[in-house]
C-alpha positions in Angstrom: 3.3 14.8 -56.5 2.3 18.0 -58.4 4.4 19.7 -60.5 5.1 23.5 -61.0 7.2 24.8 -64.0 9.4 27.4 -64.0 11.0 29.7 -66.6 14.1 31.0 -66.2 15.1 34.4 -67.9 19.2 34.9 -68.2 21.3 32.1 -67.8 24.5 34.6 -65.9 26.0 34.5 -63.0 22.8 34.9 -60.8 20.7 32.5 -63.3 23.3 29.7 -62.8 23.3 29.6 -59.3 19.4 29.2 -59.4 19.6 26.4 -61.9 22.1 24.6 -60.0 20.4 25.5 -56.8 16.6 24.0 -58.3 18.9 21.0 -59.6 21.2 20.3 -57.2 18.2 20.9 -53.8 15.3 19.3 -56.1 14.5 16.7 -53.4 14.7 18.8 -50.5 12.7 21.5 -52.1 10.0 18.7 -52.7 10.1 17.8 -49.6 8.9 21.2 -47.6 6.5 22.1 -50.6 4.9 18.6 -51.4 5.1 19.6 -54.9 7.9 19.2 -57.7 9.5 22.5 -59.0 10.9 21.9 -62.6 12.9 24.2 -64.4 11.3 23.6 -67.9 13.3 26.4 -70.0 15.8 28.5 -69.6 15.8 31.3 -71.9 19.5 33.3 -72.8 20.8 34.6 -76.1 24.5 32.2 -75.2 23.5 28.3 -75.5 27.2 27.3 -76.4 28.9 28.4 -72.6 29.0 25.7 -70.5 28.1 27.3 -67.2 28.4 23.9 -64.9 25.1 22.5 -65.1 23.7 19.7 -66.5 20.3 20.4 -68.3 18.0 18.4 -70.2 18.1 18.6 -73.7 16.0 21.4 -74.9 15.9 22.9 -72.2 18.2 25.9 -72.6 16.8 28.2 -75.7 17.6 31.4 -77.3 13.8 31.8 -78.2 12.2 34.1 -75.0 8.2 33.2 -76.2 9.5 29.3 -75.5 8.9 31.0 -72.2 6.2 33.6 -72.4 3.7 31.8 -74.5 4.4 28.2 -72.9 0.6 27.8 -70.8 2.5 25.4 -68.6 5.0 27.8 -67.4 3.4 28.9 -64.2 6.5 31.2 -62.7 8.9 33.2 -64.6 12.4 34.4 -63.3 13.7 37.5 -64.7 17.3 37.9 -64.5 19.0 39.5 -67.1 18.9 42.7 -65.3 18.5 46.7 -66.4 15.5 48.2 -68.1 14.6 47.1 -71.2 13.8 44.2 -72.7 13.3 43.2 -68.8 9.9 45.7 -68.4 8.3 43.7 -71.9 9.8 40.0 -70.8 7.6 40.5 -67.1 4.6 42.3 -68.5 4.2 39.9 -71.0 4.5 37.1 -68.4 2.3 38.8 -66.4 -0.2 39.5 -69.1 -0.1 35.6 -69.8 -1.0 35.2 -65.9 2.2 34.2 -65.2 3.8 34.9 -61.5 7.0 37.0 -61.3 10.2 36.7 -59.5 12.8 39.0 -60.2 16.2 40.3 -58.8 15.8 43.5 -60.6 16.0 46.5 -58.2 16.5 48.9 -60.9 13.8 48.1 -63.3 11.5 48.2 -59.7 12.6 51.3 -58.7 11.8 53.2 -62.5 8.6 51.3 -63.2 7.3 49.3 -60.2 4.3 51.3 -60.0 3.4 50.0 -63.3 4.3 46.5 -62.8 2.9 46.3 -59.3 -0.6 47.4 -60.9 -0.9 45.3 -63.8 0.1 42.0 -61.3 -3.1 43.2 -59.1 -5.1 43.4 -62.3 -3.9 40.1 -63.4 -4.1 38.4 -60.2 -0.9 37.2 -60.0 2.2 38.0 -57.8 5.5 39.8 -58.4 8.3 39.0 -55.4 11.8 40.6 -55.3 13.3 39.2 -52.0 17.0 39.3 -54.1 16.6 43.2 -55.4 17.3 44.1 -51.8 20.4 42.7 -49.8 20.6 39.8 -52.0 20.3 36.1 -49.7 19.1 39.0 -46.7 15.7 38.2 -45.8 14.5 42.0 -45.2 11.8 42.5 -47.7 9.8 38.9 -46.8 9.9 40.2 -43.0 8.4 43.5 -44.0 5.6 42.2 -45.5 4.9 39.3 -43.0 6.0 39.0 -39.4 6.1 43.1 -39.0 3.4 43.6 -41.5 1.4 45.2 -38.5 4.4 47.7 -37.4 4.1 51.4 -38.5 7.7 51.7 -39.6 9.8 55.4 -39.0 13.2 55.1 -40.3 15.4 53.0 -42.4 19.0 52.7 -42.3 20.9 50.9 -45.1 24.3 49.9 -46.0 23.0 48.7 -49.6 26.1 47.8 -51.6 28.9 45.4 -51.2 31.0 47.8 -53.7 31.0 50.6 -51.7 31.5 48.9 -48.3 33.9 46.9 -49.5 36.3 49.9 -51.2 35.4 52.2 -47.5 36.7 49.2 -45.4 40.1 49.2 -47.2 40.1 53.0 -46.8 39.9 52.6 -43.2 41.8 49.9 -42.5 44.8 50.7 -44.4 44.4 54.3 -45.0 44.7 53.7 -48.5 43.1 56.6 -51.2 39.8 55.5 -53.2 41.4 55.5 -56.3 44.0 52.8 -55.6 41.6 50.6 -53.5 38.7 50.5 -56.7 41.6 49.6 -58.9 42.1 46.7 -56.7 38.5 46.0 -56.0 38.4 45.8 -59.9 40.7 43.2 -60.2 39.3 41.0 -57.3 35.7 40.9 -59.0 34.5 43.0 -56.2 33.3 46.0 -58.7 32.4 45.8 -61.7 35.0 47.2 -64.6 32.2 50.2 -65.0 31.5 50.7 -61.6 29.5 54.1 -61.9 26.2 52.7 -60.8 27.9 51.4 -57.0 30.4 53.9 -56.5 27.9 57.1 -57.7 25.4 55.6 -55.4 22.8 54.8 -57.8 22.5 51.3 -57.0 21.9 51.9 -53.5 19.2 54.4 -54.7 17.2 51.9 -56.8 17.1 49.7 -53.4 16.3 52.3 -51.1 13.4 53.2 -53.4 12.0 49.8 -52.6 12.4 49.6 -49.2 10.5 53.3 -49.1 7.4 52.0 -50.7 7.2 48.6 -48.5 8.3 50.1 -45.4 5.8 53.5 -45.6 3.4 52.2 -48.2 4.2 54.7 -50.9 5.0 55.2 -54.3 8.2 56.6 -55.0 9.7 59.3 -58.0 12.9 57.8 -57.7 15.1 60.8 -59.2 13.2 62.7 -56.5 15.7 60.7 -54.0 19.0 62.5 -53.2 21.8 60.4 -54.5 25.6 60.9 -53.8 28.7 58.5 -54.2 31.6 57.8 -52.8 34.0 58.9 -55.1 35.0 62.3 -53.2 35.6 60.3 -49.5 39.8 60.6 -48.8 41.7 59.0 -46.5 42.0 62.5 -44.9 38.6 62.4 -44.3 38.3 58.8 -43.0 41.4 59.6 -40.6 39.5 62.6 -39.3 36.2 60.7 -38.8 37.8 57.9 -36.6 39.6 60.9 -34.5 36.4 62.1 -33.7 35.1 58.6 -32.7 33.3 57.9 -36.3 33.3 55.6 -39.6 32.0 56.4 -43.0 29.4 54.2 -44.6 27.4 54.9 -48.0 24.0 54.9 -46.0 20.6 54.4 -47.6 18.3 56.4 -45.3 14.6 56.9 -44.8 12.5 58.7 -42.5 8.6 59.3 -41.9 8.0 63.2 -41.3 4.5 63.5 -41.4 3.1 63.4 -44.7 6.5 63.8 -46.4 9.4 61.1 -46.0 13.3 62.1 -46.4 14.9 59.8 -48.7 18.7 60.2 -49.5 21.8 58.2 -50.2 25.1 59.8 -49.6 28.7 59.0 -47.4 27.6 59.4 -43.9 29.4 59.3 -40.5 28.2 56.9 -37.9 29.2 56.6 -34.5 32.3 53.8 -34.1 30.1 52.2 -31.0 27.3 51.7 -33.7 26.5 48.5 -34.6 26.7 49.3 -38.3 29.5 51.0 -38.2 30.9 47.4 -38.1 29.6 46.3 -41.2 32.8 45.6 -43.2 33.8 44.7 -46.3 31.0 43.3 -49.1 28.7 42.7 -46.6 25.1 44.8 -46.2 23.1 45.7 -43.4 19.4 47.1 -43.1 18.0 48.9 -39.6 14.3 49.2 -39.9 12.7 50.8 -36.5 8.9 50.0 -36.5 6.5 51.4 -34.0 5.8 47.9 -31.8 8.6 46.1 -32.7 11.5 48.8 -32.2 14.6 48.7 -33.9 16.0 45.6 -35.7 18.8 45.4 -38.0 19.7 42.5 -41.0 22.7 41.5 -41.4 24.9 39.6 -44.2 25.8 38.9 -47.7 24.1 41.2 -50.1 25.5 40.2 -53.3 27.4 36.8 -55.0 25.5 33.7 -56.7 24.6 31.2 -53.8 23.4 34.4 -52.2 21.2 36.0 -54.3 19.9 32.2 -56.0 19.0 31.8 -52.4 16.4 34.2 -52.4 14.6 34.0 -55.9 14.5 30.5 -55.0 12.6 30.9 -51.7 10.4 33.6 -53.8 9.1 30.7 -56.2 8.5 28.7 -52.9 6.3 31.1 -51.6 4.4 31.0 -55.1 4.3 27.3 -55.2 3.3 27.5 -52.0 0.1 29.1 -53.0 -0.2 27.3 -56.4 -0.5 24.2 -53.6 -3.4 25.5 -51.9 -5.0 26.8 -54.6 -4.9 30.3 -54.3 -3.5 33.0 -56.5 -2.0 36.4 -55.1 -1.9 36.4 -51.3 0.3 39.3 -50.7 0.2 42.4 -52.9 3.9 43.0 -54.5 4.1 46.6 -52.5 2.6 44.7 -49.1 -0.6 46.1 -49.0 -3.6 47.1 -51.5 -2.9 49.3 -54.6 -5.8 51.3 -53.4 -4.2 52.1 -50.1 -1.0 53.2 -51.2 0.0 56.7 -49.8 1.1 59.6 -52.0 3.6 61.2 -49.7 6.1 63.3 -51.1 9.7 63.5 -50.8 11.5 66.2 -48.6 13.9 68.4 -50.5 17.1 68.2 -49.6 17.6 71.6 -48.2 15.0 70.9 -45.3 16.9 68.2 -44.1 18.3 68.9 -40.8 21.4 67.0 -39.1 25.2 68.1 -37.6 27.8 68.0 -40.7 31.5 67.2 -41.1 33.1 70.2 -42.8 36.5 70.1 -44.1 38.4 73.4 -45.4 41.3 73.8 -46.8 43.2 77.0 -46.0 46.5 79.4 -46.6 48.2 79.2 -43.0 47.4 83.3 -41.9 45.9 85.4 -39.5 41.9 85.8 -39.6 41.1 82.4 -41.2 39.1 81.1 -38.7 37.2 84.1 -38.1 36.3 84.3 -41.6 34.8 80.7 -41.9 33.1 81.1 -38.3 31.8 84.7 -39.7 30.4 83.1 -42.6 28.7 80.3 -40.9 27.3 82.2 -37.6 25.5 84.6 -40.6 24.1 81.2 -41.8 22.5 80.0 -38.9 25.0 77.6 -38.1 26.6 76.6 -34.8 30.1 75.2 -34.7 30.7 72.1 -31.8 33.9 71.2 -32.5 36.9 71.6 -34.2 40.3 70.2 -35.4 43.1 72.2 -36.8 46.2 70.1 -38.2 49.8 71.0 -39.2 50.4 72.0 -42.9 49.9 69.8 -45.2 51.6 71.2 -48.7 50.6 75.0 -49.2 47.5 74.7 -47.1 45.7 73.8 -43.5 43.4 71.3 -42.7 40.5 73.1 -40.7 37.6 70.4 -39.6 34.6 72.0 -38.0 31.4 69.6 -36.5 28.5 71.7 -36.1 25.6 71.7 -34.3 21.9 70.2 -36.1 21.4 72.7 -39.5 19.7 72.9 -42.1 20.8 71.8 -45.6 20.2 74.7 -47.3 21.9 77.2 -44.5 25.0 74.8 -44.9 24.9 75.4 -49.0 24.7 78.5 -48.7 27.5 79.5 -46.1 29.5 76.8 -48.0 29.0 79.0 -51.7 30.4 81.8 -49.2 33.4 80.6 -47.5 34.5 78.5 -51.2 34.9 82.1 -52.6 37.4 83.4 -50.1 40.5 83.8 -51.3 42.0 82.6 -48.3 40.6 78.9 -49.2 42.4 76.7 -51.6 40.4 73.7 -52.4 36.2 73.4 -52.3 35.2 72.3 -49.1 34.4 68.4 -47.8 31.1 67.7 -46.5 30.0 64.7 -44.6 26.9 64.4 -42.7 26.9 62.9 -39.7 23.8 60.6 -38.6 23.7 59.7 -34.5 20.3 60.1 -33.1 19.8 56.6 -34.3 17.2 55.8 -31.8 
């Protein structure tokens, strides 16, 4: 039976579970494939931890080239993560004409463009099924069974963090503060969580999904990105009053020649299927032109997870190694020479209905003032809620009709500089017409 050698970068968390998963499933891999993946070397600067695996002697090194200059190393795994030395390790592999699977959204995200062209060049491929929703098979069905679809919009609850810290929120009414502590301490974030909470990390994935799903390349710090970090339980209490949740959404949308592409807290409909995405679970909703709207669903982080689906990446290479063929599907889904250049949308052109939360001394003309200020900005109020004092100050919630981004800014900058308001106002916006 023929054999296919792998090299494994980064022997963590994520590197274990593929080790034990190649190990453990060796048989049954062999047995779909009719070839023999072997784990030749796995490359980490720790040799002394035992992580729980039994490996060959020799096999583990601290030497990376026992990897990248090896000409019997046909796949590389790159798992250590971040920017650098990851960019080198996987252009030197692919340099050497060695295929690529990685886990590595943000080092995708900054310089896939680069990456993606020097794999065409090279003839070799570059798969990242576990950058995006971890054991989720989104980015496989993208380029392959809906391959033909024109896609429109994507929908994204991207990090298990975030969902996971919003769900205790609204379940128990808890402030974000108190639940991250605890999310800390449960392994759940990370003990510098900036990257999840600030919405980063769903950035770097929603960058991928943009250049699959609408065949483009992407300037990621052209993608608006907001965390969660300023949601209260104020806020989540007045969201389920008015029949909504809050989710850290990932969302992109075809306009023409110009895509919107921004991550922020948004409220969604309770009656939504998303909106019952709880705890460290993710969830993608893709709506393609033939196909219609489908949604993924399930674990988007933890080792057997993620191991899952850099394993099933090298099975797709072997695959190919079987039949004798080198780089079926371009790492972006279609030809370098037919990717789009379609520019971002600024933010202030976006146009939805908004949340807005003020915070106000109890006295006569209040509401007249805010309304004044927003009617002068173009914006139309729906709804709105007006509770008992809480401290010094009123809660005033307003919904308004669709806006613009920028008329919202700018009546916001208004209304924040009236004496009368105590606190800078909360704004969530809200995302319904999910057809």
């Amino acid at each position: 039976m023929k054999e296919i050698n792998v090299g494994l970068i980064g022997f963590g968390t994520v590197g274990t579970g593929v080790a034990k998963l190649l190990l453990g499933n060796s048989d049954h891999i062999a047995a779909k494939l009719g070839a023999r993946l072997v784990l030749k070397k796995i490359a980490d600067l720790d040799t002394t931890t035992d992580r729980g695996v039994a490996l060959e002697p020799g096999v583990l090194t601290a030497d990376i080239n026992e990897i990248l200059d090896n000409p019997h190393i046909e796949v590389v795994i790159e798992l250590i993560g971040g920017y650098e030395p990851a960019k080198t390790f996987v252009l030197r592999a692919i340099a050497a004409g060695k295929h690529v699977v990685t886990a590595n959204k943000a080092l995708l995200a900054l310089h896939g463009d680069e990456i993606y062209s020097r794999a065409a060049e090279a003839g070799v491929e570059v798969l990242y099924e576990a950058a995006v929703g971890g054991g989720i098979p989104v980015l496989s069905a993208i380029k392959g069974n809906m391959a033909a679809n024109r896609f429109a919009t994507i929908l994204g609850i991207l990090n298990g963090t975030c969902n996971y810290i919003l769900t205790r929120m609204t379940k128990e009414g808890s402030d974000f503060a108190a639940v991250l502590k605890d999310a800390q301490q449960l392994g759940y974030a990370e003990a510098d969580p900036t990257f999840d909470i600030e919405g980063i990390d769903t950035a770097h994935k929603l960058a991928l999904l943009l250049s699959l799903c609408f065949g483009t390349k992407v300037v990621f710090k052209d993608i608006y990105t907001e965390g969660i970090t300023a949601i209260s339980a104020l806020d989540i209490a007045f969201a389920r009053q008015l029949g909504y949740g809050i989710k850290l959404l990932a969302i992109g949308k075809l306009d023409g020649d110009r895509i919107e592409a921004r991550v922020h807290p948004t409220m969604i409909p309770v009656n939504y299927p998303m909106a019952d995405v709880d705890g460290a679970f993710n969830a993608i909703r893709l709506t393609g032109d033939f196909i219609g709207p489908v949604m993924f669903y399930g674990r988007g982080a933890g080792m057997e997870a993620t191991a899952s689906a850099v394993v099933g990446d090298v099975m797709d290479i072997a695959r190919n190694r079987v039949a004798g063929i080198g780089s079926r599907v371009p790492a972006r889904g279609m030809l370098e020479s037919a990717v789009k250049e379609l520019k971002i949308k600024p933010m202030g052109e976006i146009v939805c209905r908004y949340y807005i939360r003020f915070s106000a001394v109890d006295q006569p003309g209040v509401l007249a003032a805010i309304a004044g200020a927003l009617g002068r900005n173009n914006i139309s109020i729906e709804s709105m809620i007006q509770t008992g004092r809480s401290g010094d100050y009123v809660p005033i919630v307003i919904i308004t009709h669709e806006a613009a981004e920028r008329d919202v800014t700018a009546a916001l900058a208004e209304i924040d500089g009236l004496e009368m308001i105590r606190e800078k106002s909360k704004l969530i916006r809200i995302e319904d017409n999910l057809e």
